[in-house]
Each structure stands twice: as C-alpha cells, then as structure tokens.
C-alpha positions as CSV (number, residue, x, y, z in Angstrom):
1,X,-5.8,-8.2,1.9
2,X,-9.4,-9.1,3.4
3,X,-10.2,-11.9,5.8
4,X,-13.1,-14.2,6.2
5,X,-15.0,-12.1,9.3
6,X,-13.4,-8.5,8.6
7,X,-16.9,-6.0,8.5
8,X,-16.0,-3.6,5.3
9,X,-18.2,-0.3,5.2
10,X,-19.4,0.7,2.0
11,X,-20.3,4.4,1.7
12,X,-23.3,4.2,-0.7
13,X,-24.6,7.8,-0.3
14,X,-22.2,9.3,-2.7
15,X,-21.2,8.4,-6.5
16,X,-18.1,6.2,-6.5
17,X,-16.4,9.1,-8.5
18,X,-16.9,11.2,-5.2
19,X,-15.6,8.4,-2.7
20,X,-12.5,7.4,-4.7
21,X,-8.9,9.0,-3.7
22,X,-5.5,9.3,-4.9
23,X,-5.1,6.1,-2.5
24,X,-7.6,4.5,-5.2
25,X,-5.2,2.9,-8.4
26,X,-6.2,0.2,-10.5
27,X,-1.9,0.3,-11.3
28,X,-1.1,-0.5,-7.7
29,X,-1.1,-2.5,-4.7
30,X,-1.5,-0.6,-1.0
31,X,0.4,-2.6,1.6
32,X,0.1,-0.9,4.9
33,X,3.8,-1.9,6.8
34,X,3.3,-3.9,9.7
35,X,5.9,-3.5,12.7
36,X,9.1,-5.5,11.6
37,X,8.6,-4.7,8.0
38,X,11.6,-3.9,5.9
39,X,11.9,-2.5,2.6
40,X,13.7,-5.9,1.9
41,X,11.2,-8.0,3.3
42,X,8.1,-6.1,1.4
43,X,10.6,-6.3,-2.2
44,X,10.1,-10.0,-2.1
45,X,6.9,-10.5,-0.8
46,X,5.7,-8.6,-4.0
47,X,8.7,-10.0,-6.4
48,X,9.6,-5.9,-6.8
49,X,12.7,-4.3,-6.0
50,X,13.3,-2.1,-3.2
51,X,14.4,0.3,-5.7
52,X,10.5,0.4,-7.7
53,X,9.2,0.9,-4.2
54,X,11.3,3.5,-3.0
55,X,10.9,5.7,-6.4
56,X,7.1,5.2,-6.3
57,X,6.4,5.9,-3.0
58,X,9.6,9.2,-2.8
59,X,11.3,7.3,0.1
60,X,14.5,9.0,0.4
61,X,16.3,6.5,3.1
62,X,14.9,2.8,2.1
63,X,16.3,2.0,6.2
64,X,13.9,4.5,7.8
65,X,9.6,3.5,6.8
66,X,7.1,3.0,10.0
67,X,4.7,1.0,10.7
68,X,1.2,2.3,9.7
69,X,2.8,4.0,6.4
70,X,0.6,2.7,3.5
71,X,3.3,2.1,0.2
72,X,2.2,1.5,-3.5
73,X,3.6,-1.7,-4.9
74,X,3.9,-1.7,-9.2
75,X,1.4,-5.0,-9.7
C-alpha cells in the first residue's frame, strides 16, 4: 500500500534484474502485519483463508505471527 506523501527510493544504478528479490512476485501480495494483526483478521481483509496463508508463508501455529513479519497473500 502507498500513501499520498510517502518518499519511495528507486535504486537506478543497477538493472531491475539485479534489484529484484524473492520478496519480488508478480503471484503475490506482501502485507507487512501491523501490531493487533491476526491470521483471521488478514484472511478477510484479502478474501483468503487462513489456511492459503499459512501453507504459503510455512506458518506452523496460525495463533503465533509478529508484527513486522512480511506474509504473501495468493492475489
């Protein structure tokens, strides 16, 4: 998610094939959990189950993610 007023720094020194990561998928959503976050809470905001989450991201106890963790949602 961007906001109007965020400052995003573009590193245009190196190819894009150099810069991108395994956190780069055109497949996927990154959500970053925010402090209150649940599994359940995240399911719906993305109209996924808790289950697709939890197998994508190899969470082993869907009652134990922190905030700061950065999850890939199925689009």
């Amino acid at each position: 998610m961007i906001f109007t007023g965020e400052i995003l720094k573009i590193d245009v020194t190196r190819p894009f094939s150099q810069i991108i990561d395994d956190s780069f998928d055109m497949n996927h959503v990154i959500y970053t959990i925010k402090r209150g976050n649940t599994l359940t809470y995240i399911a719906r905001m993305f109209g996924v189950s808790i289950e697709s989450i939890a197998r994508l991201n190899d969470i082993r106890n869907v009652n134990l993610i922190f905030a700061g963790e950065r999850l890939r949602i199925n689009n």
